[in-house]
C-alpha positions in Angstrom: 148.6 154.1 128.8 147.2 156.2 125.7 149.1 153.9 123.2 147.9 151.1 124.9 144.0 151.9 124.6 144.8 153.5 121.2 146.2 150.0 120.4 143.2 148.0 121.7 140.3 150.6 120.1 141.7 151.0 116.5 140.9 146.6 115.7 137.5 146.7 118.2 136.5 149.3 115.5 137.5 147.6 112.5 135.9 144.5 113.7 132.0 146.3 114.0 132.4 148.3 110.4 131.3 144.9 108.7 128.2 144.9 111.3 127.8 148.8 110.0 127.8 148.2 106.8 125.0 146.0 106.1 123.5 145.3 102.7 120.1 146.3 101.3 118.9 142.8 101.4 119.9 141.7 104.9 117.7 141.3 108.4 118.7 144.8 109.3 117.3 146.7 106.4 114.0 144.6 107.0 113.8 146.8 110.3 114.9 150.4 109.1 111.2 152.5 109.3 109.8 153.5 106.1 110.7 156.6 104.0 108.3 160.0 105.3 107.9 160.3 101.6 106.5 157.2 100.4 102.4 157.2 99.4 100.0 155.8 102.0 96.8 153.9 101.5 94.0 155.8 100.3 92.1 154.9 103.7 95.6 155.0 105.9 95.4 159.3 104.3 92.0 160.0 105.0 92.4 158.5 108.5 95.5 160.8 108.9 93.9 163.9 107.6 90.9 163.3 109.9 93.4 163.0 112.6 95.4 166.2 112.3 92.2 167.8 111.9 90.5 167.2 115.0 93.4 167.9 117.0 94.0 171.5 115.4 93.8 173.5 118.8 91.4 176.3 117.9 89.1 173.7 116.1 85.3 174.4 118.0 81.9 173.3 117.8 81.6 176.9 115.8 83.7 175.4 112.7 83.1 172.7 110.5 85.6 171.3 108.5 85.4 168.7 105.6 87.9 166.7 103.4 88.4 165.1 100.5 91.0 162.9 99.1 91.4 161.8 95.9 94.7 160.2 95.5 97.7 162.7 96.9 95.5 165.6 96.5 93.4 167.0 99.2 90.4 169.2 99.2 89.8 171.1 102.5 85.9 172.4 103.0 84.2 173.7 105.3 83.1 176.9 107.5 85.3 178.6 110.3 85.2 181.2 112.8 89.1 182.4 113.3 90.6 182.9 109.8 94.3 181.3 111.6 92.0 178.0 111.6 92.1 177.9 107.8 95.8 178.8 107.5 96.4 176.2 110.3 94.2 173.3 109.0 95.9 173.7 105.6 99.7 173.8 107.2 99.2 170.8 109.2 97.5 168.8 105.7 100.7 169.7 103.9 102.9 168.4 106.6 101.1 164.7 106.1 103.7 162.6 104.5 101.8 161.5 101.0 99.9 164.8 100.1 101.5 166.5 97.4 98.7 169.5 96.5 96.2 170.8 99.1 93.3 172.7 97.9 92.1 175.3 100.9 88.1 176.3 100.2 87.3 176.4 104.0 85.5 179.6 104.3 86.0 182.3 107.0 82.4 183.6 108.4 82.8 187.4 109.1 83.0 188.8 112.2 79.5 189.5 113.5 78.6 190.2 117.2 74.6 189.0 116.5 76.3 185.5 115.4 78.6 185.3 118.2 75.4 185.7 120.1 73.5 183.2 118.2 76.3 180.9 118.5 76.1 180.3 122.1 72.5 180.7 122.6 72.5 177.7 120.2 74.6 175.7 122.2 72.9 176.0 125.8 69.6 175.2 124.0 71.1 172.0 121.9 73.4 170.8 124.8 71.2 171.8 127.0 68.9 169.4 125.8 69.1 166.1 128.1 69.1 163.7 125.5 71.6 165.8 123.3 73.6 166.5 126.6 76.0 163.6 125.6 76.9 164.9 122.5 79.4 167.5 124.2 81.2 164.9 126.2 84.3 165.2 123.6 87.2 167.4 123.1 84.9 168.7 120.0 81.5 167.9 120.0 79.8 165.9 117.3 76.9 168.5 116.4 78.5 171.8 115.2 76.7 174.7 114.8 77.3 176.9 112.1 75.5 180.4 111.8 76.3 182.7 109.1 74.3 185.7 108.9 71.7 184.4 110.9 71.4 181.5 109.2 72.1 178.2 111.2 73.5 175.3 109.3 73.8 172.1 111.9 76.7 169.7 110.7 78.2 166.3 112.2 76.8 163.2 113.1 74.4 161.9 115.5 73.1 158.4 116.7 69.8 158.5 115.5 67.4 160.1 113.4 65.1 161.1 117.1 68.2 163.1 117.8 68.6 164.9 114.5 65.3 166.0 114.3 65.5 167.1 117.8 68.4 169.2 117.0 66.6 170.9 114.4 63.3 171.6 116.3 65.6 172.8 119.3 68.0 175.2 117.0 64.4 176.5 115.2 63.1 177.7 118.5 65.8 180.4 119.0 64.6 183.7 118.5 66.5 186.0 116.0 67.7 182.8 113.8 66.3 183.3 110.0 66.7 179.5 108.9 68.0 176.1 110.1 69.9 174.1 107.9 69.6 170.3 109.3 73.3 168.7 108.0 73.3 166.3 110.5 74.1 162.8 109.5 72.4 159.6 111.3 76.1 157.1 112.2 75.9 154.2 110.6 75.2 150.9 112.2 72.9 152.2 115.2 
């Protein structure tokens, strides 16, 4: 019975190696998924980097962090809280197929009890707000809220300019805060 099957399998397996071996040129090839290596779009990269960005686990309405991407060579800017947020956000650039050289200037705030403090007094008076309250509907919200020493730098984007200002004037009105920095940027189109 072995010979048998033996004798059966061997030609069934000759007959698929032509199907196997397909040329470059041919309807298969057409269909094999792109090299990880091969450069993206300028636009397709920043879209990517944005991505892996935002969905850095530790990334908080505390931390800011900026790009830029000029060509395969990325620029990573920005303020965090958790110095394993810079080594993360830098890891997960350099696994994006298409970047060949990351450059890491996100800087670590120190450690400071009076800005943790500040920090969340911050955000119940800006979220708190009714007509900011949407803003912290997202995984992270669009109005982060920097403080370094006491001094409070607002980044992100907002609908309008009413809610920008009104950002600023809440964020001024917490005691203890030296200066407010108003980084906020009106979205385009509305």
């Amino acid at each position: 019975m072995k010979n048998e099957f033996r004798a059966l399998l061997i030609p069934m397996l000759l007959m698929l190696i032509p199907l196997l071996i397909a040329p470059e040129n041919s309807e298969a090839s057409r269909y094999q998924p792109k090299s990880q290596n091969e450069p993206k779009s300028p636009k397709a990269l920043v879209k990517e980097v944005r991505h892996v960005l935002v969905m850095l686990p530790y990334y908080s309405v505390f931390d800011n962090l900026a790009y830029r991407v000029e060509g395969d060579k990325v620029m990573l800017e920005g303020q965090v809280v958790r110095p394993t947020l810079k080594s993360d956000a830098e890891a997960v650039v350099k696994s994006i197929p298409g970047v060949a050289t990351v450059v890491n200037n996100i800087e670590v705030l120190p450690p400071s009890p009076m800005d943790d403090q500040l920090r969340r007094t911050l955000y119940r008076v800006i979220y708190g707000e009714p007509a900011l309250s949407r803003y912290s509907y997202s995984a992270v919200p669009s109005i982060h809220i920097i403080v370094k020493n006491g001094n409070v730098t607002l980044e992100g984007v907002v609908d309008n300019e009413t809610d920008k200002n009104l950002a600023g004037l809440r964020a001024n009105s917490v005691p203890n805060v030296f200066s407010v920095k108003n980084n906020l940027q009106v979205e385009d189109g509305k």
